[in-house]
N, C-alpha and C positions, 0 to 999 in steps of 0.2 A: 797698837799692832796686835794680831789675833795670832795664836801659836796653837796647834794641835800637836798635843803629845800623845802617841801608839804606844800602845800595850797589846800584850798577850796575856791572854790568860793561861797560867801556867797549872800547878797544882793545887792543892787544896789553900787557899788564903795566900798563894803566891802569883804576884803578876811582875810581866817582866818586861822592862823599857824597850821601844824597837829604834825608837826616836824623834826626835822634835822636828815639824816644819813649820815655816814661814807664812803667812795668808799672802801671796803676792795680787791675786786677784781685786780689780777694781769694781765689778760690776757682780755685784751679791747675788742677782739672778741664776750666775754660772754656780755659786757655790750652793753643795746639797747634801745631805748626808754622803749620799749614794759616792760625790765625785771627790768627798773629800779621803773616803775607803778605797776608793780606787788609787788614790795618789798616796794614800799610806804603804798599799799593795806596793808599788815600785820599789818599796823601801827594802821587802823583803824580797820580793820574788814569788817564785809557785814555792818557797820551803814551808811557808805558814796558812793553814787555814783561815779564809779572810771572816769565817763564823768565830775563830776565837780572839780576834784583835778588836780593839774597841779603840775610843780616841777620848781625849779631852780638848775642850776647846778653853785655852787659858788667854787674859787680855792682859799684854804688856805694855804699862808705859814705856815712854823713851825716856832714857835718865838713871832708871830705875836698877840696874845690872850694873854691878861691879865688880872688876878683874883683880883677882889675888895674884900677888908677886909669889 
């Protein structure tokens, strides 16, 4: 499963989580730099310039996550 985690870049050597999504998209064609900034966009709104946010694309197994009591 594919996760893009958003960032801001904040101050000097500081960036700041905006948050994690999901890849629910089947067809790779749809996915592009371009649409996966835009769907980050939603997260924030017009409060963040979308020149200071970046993404990571991180691959999770399934299995691999575990819930603390």
């Amino acid at each position: 499963m594919v996760t893009y985690e958003f960032y801001l870049n904040g101050d000097i050597k500081k960036f700041h989580l905006l948050g994690i999504l999901y890849e629910r998209r089947k067809n790779e064609v749809r996915i592009s730099y371009r649409s996966i900034m835009n769907w980050g966009k939603l997260i924030v709104g017009d409060y963040v310039d979308i020149n200071n946010m970046y993404f990571i694309e991180i691959e999770v197994q399934e299995g691999t996550l575990t819930r603390s009591s």
